[in-house]
C-alpha atoms as one frame of an Amber mdcrd trajectory, in Angstrom:
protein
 102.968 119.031 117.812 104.407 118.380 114.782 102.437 116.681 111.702 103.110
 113.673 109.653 103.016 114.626 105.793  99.979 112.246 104.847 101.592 109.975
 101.674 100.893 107.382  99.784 103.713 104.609  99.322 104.914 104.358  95.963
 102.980 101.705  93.599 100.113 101.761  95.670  97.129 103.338  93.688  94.376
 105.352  95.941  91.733 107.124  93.913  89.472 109.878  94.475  85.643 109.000
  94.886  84.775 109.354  91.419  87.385 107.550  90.394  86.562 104.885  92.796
  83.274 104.646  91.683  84.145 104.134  87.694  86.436 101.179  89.077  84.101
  99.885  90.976  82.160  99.478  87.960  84.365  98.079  86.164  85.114  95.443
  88.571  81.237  94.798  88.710  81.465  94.569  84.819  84.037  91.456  85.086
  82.141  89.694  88.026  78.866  89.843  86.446  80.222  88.149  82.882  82.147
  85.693  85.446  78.657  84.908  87.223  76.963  84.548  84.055  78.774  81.970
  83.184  78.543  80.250  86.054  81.920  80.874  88.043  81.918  80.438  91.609
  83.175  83.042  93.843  86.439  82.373  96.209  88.360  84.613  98.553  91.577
  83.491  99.900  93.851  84.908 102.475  96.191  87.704 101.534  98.639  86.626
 103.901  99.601  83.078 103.639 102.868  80.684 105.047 105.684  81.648 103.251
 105.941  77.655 102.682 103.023  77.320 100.864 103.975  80.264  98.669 107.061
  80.294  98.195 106.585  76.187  96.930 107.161  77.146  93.306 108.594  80.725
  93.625 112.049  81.540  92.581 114.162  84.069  90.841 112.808  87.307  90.287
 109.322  86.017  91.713 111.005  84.965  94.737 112.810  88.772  94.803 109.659
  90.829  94.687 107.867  88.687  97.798 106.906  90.312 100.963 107.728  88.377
 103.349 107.802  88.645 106.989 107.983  87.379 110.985 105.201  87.890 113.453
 106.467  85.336 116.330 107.708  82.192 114.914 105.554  82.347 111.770 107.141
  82.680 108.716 104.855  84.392 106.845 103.713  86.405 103.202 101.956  88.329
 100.808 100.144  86.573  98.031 101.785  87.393  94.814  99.100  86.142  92.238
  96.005  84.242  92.855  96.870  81.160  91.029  99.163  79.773  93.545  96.146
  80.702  96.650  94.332  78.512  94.025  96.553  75.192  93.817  96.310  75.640
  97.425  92.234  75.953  98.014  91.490  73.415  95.606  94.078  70.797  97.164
  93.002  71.609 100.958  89.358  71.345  99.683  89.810  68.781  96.883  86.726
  66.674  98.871  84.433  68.907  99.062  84.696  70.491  95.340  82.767  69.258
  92.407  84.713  68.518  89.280  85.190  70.545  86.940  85.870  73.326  89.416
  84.734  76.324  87.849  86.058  79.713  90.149  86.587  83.231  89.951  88.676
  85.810  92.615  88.894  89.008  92.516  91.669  90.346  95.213  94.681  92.402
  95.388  97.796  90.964  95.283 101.498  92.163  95.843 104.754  92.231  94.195
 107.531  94.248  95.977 108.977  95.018  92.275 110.308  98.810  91.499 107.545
 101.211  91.236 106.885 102.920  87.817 104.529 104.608  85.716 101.643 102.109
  85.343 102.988  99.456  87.646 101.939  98.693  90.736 103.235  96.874  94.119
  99.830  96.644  95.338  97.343  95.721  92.309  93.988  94.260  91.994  93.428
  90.677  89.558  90.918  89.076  88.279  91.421  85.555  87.704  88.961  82.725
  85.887  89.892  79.401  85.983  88.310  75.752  84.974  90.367  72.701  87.282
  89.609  69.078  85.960  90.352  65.690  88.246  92.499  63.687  85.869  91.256
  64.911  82.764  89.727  68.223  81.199  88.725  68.358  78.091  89.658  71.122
  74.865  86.429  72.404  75.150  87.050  74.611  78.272  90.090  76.479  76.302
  87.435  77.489  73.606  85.080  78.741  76.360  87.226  81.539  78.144  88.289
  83.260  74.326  84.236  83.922  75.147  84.636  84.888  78.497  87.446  87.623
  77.179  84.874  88.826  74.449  81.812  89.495  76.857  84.213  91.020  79.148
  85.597  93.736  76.813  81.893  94.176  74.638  80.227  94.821  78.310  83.725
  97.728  79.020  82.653  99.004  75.532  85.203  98.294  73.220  84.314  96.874
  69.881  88.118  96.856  68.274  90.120  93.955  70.310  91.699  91.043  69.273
  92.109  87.485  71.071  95.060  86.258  69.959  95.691  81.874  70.356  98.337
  79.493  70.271  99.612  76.217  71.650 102.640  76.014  73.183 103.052  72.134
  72.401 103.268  73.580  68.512 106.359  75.493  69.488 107.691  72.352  71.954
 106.959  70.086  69.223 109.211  72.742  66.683 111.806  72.949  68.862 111.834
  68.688  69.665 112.128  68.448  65.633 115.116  70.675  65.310 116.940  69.265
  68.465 116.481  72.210  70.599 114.074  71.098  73.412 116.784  71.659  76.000
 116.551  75.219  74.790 113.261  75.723  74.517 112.174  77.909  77.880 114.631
  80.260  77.055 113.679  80.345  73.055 109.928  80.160  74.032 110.725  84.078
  76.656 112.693  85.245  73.464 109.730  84.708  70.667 107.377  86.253  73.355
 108.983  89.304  73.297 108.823  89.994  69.140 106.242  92.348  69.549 107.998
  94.469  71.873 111.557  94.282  70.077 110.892  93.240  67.274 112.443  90.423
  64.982 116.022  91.835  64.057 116.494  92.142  68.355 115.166  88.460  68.532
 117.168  87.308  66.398 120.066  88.250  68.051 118.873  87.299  71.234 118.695
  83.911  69.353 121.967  83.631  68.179 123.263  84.192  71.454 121.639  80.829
  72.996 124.554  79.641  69.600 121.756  78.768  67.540 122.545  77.289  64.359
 121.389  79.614  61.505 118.840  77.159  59.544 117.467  76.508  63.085 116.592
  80.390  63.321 115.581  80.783  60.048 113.015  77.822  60.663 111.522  79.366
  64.068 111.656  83.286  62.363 109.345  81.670  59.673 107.296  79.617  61.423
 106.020  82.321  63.574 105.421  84.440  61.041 103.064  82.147  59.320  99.999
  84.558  58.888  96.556  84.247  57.319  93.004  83.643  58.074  92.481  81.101
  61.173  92.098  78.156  58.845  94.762  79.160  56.339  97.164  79.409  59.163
  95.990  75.651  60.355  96.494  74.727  56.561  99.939  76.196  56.444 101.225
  74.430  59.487 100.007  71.022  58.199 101.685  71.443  54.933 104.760  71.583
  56.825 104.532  68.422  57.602 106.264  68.094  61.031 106.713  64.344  61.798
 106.634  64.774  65.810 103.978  64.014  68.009 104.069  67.066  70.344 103.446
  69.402  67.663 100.602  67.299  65.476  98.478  67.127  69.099  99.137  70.942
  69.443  98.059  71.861  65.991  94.508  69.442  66.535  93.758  70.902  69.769
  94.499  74.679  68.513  92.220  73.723  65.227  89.810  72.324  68.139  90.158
  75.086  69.800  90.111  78.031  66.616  86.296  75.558  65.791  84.709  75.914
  69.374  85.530  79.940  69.761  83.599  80.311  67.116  80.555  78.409  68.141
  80.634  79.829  71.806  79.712  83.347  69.681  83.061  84.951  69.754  83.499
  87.101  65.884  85.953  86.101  63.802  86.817  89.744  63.762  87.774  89.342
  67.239  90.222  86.176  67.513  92.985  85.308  65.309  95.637  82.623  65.858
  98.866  83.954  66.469 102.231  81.959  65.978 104.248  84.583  68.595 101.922
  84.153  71.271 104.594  82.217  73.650 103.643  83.296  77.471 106.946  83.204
  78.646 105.783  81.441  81.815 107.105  77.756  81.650 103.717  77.066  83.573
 101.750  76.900  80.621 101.301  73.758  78.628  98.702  74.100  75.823  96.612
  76.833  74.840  97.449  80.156  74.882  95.885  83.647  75.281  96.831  87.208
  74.654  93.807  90.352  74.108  95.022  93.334  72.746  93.161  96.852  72.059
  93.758  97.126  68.576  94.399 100.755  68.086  95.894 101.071  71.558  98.592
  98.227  71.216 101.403 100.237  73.522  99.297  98.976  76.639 100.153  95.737
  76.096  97.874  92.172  77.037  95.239  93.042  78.497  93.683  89.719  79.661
  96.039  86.687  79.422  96.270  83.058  80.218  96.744  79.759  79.304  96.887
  75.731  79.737  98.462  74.109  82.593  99.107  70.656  83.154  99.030  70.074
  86.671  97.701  73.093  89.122  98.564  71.972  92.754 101.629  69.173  92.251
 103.607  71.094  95.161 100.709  69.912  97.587  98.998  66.672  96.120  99.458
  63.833  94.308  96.547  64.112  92.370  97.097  65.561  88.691  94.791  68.678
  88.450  95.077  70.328  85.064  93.573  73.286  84.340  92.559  76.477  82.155
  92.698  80.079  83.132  93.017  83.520  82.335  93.967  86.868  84.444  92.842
  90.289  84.026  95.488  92.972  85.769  92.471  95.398  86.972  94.864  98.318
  88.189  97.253  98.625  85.580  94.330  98.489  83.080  92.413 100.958  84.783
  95.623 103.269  85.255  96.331 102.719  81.169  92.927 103.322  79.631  92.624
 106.718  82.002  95.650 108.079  80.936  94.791 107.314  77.410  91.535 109.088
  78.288  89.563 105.529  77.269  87.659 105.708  80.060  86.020 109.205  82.203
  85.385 109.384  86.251  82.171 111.478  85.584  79.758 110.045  88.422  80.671
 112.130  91.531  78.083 110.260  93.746  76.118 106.582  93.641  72.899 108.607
  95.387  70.180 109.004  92.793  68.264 111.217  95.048  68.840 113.435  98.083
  66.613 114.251 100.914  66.161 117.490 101.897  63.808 118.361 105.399  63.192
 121.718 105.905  63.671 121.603 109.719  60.077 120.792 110.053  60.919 118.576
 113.295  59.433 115.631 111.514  60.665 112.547 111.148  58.770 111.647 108.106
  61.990 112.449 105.632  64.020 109.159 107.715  61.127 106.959 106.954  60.902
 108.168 103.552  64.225 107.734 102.891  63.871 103.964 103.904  60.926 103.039
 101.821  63.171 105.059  98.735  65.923 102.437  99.787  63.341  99.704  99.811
  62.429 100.506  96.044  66.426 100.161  94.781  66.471 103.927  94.823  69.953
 105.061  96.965  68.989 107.665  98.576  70.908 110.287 100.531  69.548 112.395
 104.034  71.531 115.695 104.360  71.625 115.735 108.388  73.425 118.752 109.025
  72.350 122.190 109.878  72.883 124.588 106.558  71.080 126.892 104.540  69.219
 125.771 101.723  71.537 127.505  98.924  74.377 125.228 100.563  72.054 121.976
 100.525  71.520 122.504  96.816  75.040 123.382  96.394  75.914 119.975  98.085
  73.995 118.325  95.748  74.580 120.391  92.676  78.807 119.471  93.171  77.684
 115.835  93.805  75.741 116.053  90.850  73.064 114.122  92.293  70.153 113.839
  89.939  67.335 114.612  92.114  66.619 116.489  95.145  63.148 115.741  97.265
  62.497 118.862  99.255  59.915 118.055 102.752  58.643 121.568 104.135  55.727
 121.879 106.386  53.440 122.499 103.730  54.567 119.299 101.952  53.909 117.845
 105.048  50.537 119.258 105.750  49.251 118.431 101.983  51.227 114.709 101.931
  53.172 115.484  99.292  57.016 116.328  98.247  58.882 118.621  96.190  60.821
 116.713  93.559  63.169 119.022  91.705  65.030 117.864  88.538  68.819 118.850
  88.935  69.826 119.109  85.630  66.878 120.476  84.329  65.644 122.891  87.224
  62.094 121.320  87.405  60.249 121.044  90.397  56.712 119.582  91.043  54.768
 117.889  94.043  54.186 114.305  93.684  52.386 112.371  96.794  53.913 111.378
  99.487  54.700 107.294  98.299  57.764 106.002  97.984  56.435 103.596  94.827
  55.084 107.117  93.312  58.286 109.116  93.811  60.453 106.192  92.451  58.322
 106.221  89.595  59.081 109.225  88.975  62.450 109.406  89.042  62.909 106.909
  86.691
């Protein structure tokens, strides 16, 4: 019979156990600063009705979609988690409390060409605030915090938060006549950092913008400084439109509260280029970058939105969120060797019985499990060189060995795997985790 080759589809990651095991914690890492802020968990279908999906989608989005029949039901993959959101929160709008604070962690999938570092099947991790009517400024300084205990717990120290407020640019572009423009001005500033200004320039002057109109948005978002000289700097131009003066109090709000929810001012800075080109954000804005390791791009990013679920209510929902793209991030900071999959194994201990046709090692084992200690039987019929071998490639810490004069005496052997020390500690699953502490 012939074989199938055994392959992986492109842009679908699959990782060796040790790799698994240093994304797992990673993940863990994220959930835990979600939970200790109080998020609540949500899991939503990965397949949904294309309907329901598809109720905002189009262009490119729409392009990159898997969709698909199975009967008569038209049917799809989610593509983010924001628009499973607007759904949850409208189907279950009576029996959520206000402000809904929720986190998900899922995969979702975008049928876009596969590359180096992107990914048709990826893992997010979204964190959003929904308000009923209202929701005040306050929440936008919160996540910045969020970002900052996310990052310190992954172990960097050299990040930046960068914030802006998109009704600052909307109010700019109102003043100079241009709001009809704006989308497409707002996807061209977002891209400065990646083409820098010369290229947006250009791109500019092809949407036949006037020249002192260019000049004016090349300046203003390159109006640098310290948080509050930037604030100064974009009062003092003295902008007589009412978009842009409620943009610059909520981002002075905003720049305030970051700083009293703990985040350094080391960390955070305001940042005039910071567009998201989405047009699905309406206020505050959020980009992190990795300071030294800027080619990677955002790493956690976000925003404002005015109203989360108007394709399936009536009822204005706005809200505050931000995303973390988990498998691109963990693909970027190993191949910039940020991060090492060193643990081989989650056991802490393995058993080892020394065919004494006792059962005593299972119930051991147990009681270890009992005590938080994960604990590993080897079951299978080897010599002891290839036991220790086992556990030795594994590098699991400790091995317990059970002979029959272990068992006669009520003790076991307890040898140290790194350091080669053995000794007999009583048979007590509170003693032996003691000791391998």
């Amino acid at each position: 019979m012939s074989k199938i080759e055994p392959k992986t589809l492109p842009g679908f990651m699959e990782l060796l156990p040790n790799e698994q095991i240093l994304f797992n914690q990673i993940k863990a890492k994220i959930e835990n600063v979600y939970n200790k802020y109080g998020f609540l968990p949500i899991d939503t279908p990965i397949i949904e009705s294309a309907e329901v999906l598809l109720a905002k989608a189009g262009g490119e989005t729409e392009k990159q979609i898997y969709r698909f029949n199975k009967g008569e039901a038209d049917l799809a993959l989610r593509f983010d988690l924001t628009v499973p959101l607007a759904k949850y929160v409208a189907k279950n709008y009576g029996n959520l409390s206000f402000p809904f604070r929720r986190y998900q962690i899922g995969k979702v999938y975008r049928g876009e060409k596969a590359q180096k570092g992107r990914y048709r099947e990826f893992y997010q991790c979204d964190v959003d605030i929904i308000g009923d009517g209202t929701l005040s400024i306050l929440n936008d300084a919160e996540l910045p915090s969020i970002i900052y205990n996310i990052f310190k717990d992954l172990g960097f120290e050299d990040f930046t938060i960068c914030i802006n407020n998109r009704k600052i640019l909307n109010g700019l572009f109102e003043s100079l006549n241009l709001t009809q423009k704006s989308t497409e001005i707002l996807r061209i500033i977002d891209k400065i950092d990646k083409i820098g200004k010369e290229k947006v320039i250009i791109e500019l002057q092809k949407l036949e913008l006037q020249e002192n109109a260019i000049n004016t948005i090349i300046n203003f978002i390159q109006i640098t400084g310290t948080t509050q000289e930037i604030i100064t700097k974009l009062k003092e131009l003295k902008i007589e439109n009412e978009t842009f003066k409620i943009g610059l109090e909520e981002l002075e709000s905003v720049a305030k509260y970051v700083l009293a929810f703990g985040v350094p001012q080391s960390n955070f800075k305001i940042d005039l280029t910071i567009a998201r080109g989405l047009d699905y954000y309406t206020g505050t804005v959020y980009e992190t970058f990795l300071n030294n390791y800027r080619e990677i791009g955002s790493v956690c990013s976000g925003g404002r939105y005015e109203n989360l679920a108007e394709y399936y209510t009536d009822k204005k929902l706005p809200g505050v969120g931000v995303s973390i793209g988990l498998t691109r991030l963990f693909y970027k900071l190993n191949e910039l060797e940020l991060i090492k999959a060193e643990k081989k194994s989650i056991s802490d201990v393995l058993i080892i019985d020394m065919e004494t046709q006792d059962t005593t090692y299972l119930k051991l084992a147990n009681e270890l499990r009992a005590q938080g200690i994960n604990t590993e039987v080897f079951l299978n019929n080897k010599k002891l060189k290839a036991k220790f071998k086992y556990a030795d490639k594994l590098q699991i810490p400790y091995v317990i060995i059970i002979g029959e004069d272990e068992l006669q005496a009520n003790k076991v052997k307890v040898k140290n795997m790194q350091t080669g020390e053995e000794k007999l500690v009583e048979n007590n699953a509170k003693i032996i985790a003691d000791n391998l502490k």
